[in-house]
mmCIF file of the N, C-alpha and C atoms, coordinates in Angstrom:
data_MODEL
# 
_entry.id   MODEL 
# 
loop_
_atom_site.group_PDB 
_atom_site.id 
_atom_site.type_symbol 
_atom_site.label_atom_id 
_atom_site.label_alt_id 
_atom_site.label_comp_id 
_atom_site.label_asym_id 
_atom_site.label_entity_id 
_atom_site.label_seq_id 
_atom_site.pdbx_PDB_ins_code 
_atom_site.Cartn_x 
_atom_site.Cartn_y 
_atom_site.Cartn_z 
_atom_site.occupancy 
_atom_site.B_iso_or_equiv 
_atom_site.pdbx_formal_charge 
_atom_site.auth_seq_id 
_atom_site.auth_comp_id 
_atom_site.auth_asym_id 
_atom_site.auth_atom_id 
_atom_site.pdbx_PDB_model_num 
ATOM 1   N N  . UNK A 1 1  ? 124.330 77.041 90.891  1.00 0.00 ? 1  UNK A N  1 
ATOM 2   C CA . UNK A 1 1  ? 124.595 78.462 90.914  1.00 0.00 ? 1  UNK A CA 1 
ATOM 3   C C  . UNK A 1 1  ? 125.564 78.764 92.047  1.00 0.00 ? 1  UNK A C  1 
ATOM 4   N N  . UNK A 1 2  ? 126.039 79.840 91.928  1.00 0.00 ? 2  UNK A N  1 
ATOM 5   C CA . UNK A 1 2  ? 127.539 80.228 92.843  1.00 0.00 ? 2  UNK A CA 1 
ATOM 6   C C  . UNK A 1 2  ? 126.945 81.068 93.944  1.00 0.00 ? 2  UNK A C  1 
ATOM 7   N N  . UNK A 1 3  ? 127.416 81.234 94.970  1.00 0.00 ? 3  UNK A N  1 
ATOM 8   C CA . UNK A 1 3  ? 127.099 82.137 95.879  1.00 0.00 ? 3  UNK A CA 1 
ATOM 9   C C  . UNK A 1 3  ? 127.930 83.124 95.781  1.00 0.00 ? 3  UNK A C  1 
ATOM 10  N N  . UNK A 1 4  ? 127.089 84.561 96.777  1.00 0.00 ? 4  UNK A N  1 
ATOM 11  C CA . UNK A 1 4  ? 128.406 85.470 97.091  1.00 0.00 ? 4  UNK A CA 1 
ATOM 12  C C  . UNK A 1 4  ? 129.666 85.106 96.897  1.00 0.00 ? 4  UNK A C  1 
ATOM 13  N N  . UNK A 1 5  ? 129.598 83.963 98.481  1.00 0.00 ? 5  UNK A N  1 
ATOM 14  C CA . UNK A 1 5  ? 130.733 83.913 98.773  1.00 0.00 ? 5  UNK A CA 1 
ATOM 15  C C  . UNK A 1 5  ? 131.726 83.286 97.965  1.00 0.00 ? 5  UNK A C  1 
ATOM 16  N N  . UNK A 1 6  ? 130.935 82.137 97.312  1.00 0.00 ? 6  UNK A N  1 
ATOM 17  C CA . UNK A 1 6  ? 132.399 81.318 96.170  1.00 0.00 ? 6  UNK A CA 1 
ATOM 18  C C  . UNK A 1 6  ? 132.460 82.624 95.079  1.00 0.00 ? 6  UNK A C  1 
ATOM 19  N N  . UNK A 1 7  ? 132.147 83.259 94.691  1.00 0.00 ? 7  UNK A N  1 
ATOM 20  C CA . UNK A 1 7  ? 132.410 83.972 93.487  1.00 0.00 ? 7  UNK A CA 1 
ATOM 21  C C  . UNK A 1 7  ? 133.523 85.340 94.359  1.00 0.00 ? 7  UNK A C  1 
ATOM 22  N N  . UNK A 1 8  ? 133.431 85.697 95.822  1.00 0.00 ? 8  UNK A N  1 
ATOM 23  C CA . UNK A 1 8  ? 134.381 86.160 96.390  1.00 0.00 ? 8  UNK A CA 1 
ATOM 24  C C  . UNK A 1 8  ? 135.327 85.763 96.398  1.00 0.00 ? 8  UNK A C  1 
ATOM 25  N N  . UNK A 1 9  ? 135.447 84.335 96.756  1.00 0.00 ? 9  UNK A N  1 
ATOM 26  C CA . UNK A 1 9  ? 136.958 83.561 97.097  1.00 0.00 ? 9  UNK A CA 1 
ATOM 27  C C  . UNK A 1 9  ? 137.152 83.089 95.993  1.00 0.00 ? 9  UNK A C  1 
ATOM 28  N N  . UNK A 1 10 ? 136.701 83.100 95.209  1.00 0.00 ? 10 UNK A N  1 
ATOM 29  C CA . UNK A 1 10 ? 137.334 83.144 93.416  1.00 0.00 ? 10 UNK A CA 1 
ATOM 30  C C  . UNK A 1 10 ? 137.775 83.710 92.991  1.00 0.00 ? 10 UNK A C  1 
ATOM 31  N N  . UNK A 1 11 ? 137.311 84.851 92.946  1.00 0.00 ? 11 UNK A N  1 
ATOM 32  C CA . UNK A 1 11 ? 137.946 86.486 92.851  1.00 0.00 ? 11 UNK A CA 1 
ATOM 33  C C  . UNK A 1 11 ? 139.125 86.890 93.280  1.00 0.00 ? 11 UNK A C  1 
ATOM 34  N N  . UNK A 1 12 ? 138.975 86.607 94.385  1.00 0.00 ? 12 UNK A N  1 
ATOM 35  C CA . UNK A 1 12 ? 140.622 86.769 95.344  1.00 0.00 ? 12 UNK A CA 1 
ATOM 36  C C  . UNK A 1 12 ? 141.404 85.610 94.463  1.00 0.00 ? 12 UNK A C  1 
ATOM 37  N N  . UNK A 1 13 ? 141.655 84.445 94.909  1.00 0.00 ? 13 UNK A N  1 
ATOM 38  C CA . UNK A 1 13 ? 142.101 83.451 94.472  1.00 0.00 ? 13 UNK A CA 1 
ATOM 39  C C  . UNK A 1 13 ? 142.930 84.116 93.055  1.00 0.00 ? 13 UNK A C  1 
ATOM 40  N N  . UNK A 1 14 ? 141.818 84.710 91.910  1.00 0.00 ? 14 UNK A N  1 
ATOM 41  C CA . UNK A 1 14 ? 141.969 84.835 90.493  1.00 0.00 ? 14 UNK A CA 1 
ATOM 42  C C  . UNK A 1 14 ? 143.149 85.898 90.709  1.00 0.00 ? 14 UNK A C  1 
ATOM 43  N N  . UNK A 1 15 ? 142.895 86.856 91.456  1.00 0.00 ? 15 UNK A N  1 
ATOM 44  C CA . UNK A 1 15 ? 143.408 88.179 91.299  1.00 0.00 ? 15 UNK A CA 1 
ATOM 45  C C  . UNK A 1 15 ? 145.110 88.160 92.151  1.00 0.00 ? 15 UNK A C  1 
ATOM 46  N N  . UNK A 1 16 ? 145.141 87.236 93.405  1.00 0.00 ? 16 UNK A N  1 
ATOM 47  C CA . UNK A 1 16 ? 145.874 87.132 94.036  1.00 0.00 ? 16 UNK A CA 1 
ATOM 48  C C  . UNK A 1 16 ? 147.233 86.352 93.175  1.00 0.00 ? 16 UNK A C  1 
ATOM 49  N N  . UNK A 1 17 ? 146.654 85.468 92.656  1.00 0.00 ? 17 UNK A N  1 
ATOM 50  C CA . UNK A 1 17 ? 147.542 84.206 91.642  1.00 0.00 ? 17 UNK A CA 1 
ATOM 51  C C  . UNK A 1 17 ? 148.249 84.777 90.777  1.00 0.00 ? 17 UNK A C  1 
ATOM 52  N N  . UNK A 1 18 ? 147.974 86.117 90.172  1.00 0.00 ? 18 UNK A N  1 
ATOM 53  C CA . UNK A 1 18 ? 148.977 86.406 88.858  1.00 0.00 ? 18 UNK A CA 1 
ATOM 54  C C  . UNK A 1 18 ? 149.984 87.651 89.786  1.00 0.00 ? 18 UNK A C  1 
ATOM 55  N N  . UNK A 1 19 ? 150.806 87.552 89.261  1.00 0.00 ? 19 UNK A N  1 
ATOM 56  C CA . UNK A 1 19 ? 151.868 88.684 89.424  1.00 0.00 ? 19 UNK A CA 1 
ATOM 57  C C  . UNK A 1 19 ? 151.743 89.453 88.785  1.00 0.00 ? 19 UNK A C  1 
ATOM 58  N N  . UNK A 1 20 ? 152.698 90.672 89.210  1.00 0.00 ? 20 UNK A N  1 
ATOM 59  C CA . UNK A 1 20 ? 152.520 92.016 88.975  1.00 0.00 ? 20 UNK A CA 1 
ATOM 60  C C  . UNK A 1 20 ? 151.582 92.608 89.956  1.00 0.00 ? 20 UNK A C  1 
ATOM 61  N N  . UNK A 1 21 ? 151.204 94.379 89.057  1.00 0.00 ? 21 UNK A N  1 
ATOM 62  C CA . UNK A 1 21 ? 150.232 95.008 89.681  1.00 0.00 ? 21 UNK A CA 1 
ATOM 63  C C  . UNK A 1 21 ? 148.822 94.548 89.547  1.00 0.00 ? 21 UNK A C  1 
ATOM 64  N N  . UNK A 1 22 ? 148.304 94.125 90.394  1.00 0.00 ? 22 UNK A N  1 
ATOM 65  C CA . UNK A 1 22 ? 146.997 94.355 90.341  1.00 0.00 ? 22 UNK A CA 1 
ATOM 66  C C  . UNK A 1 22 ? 145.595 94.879 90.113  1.00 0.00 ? 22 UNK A C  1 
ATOM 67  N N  . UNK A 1 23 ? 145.460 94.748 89.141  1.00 0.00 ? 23 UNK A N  1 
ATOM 68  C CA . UNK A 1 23 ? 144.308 95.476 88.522  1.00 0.00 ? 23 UNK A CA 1 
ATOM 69  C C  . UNK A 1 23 ? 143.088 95.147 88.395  1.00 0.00 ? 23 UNK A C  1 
ATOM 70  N N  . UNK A 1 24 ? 142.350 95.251 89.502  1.00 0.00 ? 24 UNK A N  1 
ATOM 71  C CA . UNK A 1 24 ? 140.526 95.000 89.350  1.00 0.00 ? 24 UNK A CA 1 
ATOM 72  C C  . UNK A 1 24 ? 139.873 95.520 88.851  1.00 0.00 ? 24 UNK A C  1 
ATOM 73  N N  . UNK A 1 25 ? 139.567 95.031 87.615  1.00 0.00 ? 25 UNK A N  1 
ATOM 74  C CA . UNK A 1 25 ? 138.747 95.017 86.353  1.00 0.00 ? 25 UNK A CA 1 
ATOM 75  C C  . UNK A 1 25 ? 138.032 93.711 86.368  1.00 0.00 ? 25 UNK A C  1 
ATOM 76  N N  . UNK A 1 26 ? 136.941 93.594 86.982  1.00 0.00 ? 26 UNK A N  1 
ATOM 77  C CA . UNK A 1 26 ? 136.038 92.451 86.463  1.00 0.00 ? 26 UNK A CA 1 
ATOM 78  C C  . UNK A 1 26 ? 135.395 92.624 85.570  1.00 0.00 ? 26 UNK A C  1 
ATOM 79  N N  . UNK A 1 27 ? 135.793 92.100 84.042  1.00 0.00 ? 27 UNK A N  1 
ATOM 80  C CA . UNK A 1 27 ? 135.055 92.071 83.152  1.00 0.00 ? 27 UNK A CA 1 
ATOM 81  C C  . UNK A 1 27 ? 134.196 91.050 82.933  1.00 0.00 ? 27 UNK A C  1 
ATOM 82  N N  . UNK A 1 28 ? 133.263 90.905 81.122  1.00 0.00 ? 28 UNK A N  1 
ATOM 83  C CA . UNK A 1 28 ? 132.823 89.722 81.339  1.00 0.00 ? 28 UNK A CA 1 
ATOM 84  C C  . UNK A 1 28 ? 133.652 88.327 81.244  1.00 0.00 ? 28 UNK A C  1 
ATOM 85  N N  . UNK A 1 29 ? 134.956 88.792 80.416  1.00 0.00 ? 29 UNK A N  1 
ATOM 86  C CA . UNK A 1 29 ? 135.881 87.712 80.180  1.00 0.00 ? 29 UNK A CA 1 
ATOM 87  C C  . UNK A 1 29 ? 136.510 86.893 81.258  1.00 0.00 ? 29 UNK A C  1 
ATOM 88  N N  . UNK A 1 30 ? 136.638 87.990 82.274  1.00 0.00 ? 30 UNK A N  1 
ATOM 89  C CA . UNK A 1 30 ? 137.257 87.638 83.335  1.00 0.00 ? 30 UNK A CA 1 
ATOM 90  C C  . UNK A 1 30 ? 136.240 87.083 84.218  1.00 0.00 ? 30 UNK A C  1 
ATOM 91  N N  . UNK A 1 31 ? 135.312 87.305 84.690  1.00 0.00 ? 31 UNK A N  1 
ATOM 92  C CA . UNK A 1 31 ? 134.021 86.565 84.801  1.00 0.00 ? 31 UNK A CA 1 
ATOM 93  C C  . UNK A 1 31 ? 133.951 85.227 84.577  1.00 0.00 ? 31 UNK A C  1 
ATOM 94  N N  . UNK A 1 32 ? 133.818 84.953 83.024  1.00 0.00 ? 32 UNK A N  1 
ATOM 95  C CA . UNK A 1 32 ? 133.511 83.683 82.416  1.00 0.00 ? 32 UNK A CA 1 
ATOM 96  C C  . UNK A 1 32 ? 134.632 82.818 82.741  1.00 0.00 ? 32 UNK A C  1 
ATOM 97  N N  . UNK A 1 33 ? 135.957 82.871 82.764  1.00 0.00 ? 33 UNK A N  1 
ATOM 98  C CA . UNK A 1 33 ? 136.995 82.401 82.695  1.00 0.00 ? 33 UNK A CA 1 
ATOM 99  C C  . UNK A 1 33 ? 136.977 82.032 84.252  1.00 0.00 ? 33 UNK A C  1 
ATOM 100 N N  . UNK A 1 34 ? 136.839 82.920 85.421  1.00 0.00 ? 34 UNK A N  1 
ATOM 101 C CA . UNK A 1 34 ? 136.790 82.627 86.778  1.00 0.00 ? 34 UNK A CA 1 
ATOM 102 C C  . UNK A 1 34 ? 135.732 81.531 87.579  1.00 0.00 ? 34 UNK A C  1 
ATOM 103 N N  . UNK A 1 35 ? 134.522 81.383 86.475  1.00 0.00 ? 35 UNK A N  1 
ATOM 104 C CA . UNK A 1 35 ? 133.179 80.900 86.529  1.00 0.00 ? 35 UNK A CA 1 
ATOM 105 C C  . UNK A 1 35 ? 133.994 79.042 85.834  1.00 0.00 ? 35 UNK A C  1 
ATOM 106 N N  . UNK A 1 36 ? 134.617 79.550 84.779  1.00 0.00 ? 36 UNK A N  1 
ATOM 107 C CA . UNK A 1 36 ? 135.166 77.940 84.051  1.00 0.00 ? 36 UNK A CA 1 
ATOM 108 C C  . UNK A 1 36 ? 136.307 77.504 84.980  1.00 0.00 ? 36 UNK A C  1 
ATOM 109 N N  . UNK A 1 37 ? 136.748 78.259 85.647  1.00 0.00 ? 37 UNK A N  1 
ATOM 110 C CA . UNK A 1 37 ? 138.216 77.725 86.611  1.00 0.00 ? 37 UNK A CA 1 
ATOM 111 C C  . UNK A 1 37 ? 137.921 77.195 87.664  1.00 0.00 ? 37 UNK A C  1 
ATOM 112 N N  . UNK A 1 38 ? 136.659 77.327 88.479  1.00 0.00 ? 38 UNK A N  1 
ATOM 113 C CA . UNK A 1 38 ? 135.890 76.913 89.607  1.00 0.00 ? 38 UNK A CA 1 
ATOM 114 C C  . UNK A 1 38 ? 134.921 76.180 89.029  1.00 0.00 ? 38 UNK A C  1 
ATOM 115 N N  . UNK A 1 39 ? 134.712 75.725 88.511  1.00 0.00 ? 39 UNK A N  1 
ATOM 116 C CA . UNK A 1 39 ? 133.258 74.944 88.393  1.00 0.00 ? 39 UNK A CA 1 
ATOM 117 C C  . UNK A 1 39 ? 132.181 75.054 88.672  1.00 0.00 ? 39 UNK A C  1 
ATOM 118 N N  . UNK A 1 40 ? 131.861 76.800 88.518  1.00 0.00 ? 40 UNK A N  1 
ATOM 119 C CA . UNK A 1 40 ? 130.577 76.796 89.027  1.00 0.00 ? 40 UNK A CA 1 
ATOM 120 C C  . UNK A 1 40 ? 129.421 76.469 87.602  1.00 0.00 ? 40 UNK A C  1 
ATOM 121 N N  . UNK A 1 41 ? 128.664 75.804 88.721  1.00 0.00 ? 41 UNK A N  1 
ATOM 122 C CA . UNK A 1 41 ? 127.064 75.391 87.200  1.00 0.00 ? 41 UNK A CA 1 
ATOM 123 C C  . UNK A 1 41 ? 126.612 76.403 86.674  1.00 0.00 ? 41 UNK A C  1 
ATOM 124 N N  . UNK A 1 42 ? 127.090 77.133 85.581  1.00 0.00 ? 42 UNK A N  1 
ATOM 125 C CA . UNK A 1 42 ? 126.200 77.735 84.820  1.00 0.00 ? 42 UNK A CA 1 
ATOM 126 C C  . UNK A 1 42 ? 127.186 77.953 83.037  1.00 0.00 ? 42 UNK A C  1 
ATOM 127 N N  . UNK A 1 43 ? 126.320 77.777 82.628  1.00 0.00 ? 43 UNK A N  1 
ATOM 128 C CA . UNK A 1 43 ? 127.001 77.814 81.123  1.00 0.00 ? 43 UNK A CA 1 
ATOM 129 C C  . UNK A 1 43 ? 127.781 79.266 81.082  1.00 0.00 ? 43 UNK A C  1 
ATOM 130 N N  . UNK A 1 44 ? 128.618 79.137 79.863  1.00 0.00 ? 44 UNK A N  1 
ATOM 131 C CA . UNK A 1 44 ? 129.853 80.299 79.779  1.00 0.00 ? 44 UNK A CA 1 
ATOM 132 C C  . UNK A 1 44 ? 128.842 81.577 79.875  1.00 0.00 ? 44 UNK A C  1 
ATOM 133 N N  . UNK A 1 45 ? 127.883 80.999 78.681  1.00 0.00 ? 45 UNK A N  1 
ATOM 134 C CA . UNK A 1 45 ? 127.022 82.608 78.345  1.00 0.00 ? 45 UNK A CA 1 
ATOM 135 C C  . UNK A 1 45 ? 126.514 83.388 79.290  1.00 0.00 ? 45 UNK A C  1 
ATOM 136 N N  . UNK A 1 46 ? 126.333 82.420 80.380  1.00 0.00 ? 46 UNK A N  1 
ATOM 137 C CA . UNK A 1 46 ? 125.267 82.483 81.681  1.00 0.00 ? 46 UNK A CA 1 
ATOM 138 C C  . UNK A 1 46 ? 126.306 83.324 83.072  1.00 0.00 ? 46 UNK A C  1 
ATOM 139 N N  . UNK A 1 47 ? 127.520 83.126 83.113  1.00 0.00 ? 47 UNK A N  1 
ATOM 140 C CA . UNK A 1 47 ? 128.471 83.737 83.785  1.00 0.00 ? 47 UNK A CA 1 
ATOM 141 C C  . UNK A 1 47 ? 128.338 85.023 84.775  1.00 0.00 ? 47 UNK A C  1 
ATOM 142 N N  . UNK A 1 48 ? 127.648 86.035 84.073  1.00 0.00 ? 48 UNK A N  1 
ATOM 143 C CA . UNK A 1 48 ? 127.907 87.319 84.291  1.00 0.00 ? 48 UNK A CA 1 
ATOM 144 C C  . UNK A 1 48 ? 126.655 87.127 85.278  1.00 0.00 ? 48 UNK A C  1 
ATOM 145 N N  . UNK A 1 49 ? 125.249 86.720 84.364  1.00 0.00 ? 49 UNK A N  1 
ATOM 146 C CA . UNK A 1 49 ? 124.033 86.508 85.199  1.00 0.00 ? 49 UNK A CA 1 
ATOM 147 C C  . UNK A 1 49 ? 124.149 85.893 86.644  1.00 0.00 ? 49 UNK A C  1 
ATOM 148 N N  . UNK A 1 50 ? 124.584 84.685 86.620  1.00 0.00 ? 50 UNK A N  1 
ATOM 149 C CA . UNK A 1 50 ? 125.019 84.153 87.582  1.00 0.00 ? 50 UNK A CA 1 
ATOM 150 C C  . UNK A 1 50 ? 126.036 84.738 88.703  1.00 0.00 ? 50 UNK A C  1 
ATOM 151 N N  . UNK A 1 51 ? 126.803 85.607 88.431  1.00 0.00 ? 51 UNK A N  1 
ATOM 152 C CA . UNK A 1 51 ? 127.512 86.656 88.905  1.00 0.00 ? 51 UNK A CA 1 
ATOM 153 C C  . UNK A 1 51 ? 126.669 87.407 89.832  1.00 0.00 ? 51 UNK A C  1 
ATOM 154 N N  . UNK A 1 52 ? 126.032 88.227 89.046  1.00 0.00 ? 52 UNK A N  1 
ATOM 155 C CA . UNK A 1 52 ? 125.190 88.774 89.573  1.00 0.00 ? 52 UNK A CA 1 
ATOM 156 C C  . UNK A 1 52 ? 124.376 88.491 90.548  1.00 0.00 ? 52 UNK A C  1 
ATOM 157 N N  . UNK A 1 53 ? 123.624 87.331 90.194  1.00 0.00 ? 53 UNK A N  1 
ATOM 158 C CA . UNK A 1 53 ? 122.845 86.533 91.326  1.00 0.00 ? 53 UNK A CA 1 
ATOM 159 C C  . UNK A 1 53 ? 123.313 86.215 92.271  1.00 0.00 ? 53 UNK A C  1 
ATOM 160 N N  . UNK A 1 54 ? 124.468 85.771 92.145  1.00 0.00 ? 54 UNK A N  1 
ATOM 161 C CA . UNK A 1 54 ? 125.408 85.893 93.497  1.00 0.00 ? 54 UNK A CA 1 
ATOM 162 C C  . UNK A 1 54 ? 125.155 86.662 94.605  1.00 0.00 ? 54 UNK A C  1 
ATOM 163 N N  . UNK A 1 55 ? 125.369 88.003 94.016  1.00 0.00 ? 55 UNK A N  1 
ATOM 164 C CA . UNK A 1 55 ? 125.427 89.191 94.870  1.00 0.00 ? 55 UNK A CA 1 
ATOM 165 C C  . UNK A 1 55 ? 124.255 89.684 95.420  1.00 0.00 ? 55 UNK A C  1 
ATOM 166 N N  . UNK A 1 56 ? 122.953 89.470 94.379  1.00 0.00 ? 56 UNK A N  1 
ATOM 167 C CA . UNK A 1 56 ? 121.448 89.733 94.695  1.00 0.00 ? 56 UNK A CA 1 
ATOM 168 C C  . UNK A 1 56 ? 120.819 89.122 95.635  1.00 0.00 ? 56 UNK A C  1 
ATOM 169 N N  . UNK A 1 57 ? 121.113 87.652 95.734  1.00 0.00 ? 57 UNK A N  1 
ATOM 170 C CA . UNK A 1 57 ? 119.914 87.030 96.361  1.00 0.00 ? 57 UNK A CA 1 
ATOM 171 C C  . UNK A 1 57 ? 120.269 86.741 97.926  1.00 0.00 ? 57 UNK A C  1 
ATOM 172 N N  . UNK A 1 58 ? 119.377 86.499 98.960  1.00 0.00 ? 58 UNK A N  1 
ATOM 173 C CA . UNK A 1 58 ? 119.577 86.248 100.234 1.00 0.00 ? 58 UNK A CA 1 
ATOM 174 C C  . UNK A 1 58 ? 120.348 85.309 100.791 1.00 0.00 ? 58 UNK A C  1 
ATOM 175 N N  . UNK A 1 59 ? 120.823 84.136 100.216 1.00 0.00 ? 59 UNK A N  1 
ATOM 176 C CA . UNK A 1 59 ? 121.765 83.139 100.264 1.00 0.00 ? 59 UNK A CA 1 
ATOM 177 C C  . UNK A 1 59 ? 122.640 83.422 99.683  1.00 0.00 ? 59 UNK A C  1 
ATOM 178 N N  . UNK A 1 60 ? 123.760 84.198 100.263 1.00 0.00 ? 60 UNK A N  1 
ATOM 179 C CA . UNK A 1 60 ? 125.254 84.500 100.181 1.00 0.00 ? 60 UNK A CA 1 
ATOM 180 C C  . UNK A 1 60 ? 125.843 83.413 100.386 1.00 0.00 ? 60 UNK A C  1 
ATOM 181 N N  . UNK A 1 61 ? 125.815 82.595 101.269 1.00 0.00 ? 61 UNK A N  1 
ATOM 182 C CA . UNK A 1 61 ? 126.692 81.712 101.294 1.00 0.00 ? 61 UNK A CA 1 
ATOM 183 C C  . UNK A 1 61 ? 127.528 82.261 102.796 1.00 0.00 ? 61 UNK A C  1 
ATOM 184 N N  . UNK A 1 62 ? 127.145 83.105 103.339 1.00 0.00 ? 62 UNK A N  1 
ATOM 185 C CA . UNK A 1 62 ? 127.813 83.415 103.946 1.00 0.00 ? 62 UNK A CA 1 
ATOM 186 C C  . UNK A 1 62 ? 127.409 83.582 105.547 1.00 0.00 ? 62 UNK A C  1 
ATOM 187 N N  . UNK A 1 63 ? 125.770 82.850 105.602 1.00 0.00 ? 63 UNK A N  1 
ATOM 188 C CA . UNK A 1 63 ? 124.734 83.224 106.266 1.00 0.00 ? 63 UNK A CA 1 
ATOM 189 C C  . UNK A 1 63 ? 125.568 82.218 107.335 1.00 0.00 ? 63 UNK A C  1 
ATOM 190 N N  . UNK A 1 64 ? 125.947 81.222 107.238 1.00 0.00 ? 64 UNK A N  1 
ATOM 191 C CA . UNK A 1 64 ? 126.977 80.320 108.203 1.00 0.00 ? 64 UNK A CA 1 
ATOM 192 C C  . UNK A 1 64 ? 127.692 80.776 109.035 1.00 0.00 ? 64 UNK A C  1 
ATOM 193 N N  . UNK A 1 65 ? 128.310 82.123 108.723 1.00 0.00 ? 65 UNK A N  1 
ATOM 194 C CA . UNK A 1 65 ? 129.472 82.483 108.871 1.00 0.00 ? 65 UNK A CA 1 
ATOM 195 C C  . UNK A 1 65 ? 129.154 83.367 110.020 1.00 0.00 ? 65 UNK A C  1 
ATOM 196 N N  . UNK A 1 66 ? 128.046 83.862 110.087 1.00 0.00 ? 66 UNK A N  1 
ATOM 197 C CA . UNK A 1 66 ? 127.137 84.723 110.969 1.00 0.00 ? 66 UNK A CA 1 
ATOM 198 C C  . UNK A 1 66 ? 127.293 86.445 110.157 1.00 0.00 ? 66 UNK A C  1 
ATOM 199 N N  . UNK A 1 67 ? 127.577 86.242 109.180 1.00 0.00 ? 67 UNK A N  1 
ATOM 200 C CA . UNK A 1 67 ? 127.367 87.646 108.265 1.00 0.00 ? 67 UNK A CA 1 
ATOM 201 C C  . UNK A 1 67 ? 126.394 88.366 108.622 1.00 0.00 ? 67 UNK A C  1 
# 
């Protein structure tokens, strides 16, 4: 499962990489596709959930960092 933080620096990464204007819209497509480009463990279907969990649970990933 992904943490906060990798599903942050994925995000950026995703959003930063294409040209043009920038438009943050995280959908689920964009989700699943960001989830298959990083390798995070969770099946396509599972994406969004895992997303989520990210953001929910007490291990951000970021607890290192002194967050």
């Amino acid at each position: 499962m992904a943490t906060l933080k990798q599903w942050n620096e994925a995000i950026v990464r995703y959003f930063l990489s294409n040209e043009g204007v920038i438009l943050f819209n995280v959908t689920e497509d964009v989700i699943q596709e960001i989830a298959g480009n990083n390798g995070f463990e969770c099946p396509d279907d599972d994406a969004v959930k895992d997303f989520i969990r990210g953001m929910c649970l007490e291990k951000t990933g970021y607890e290192e960092e002194g967050w």
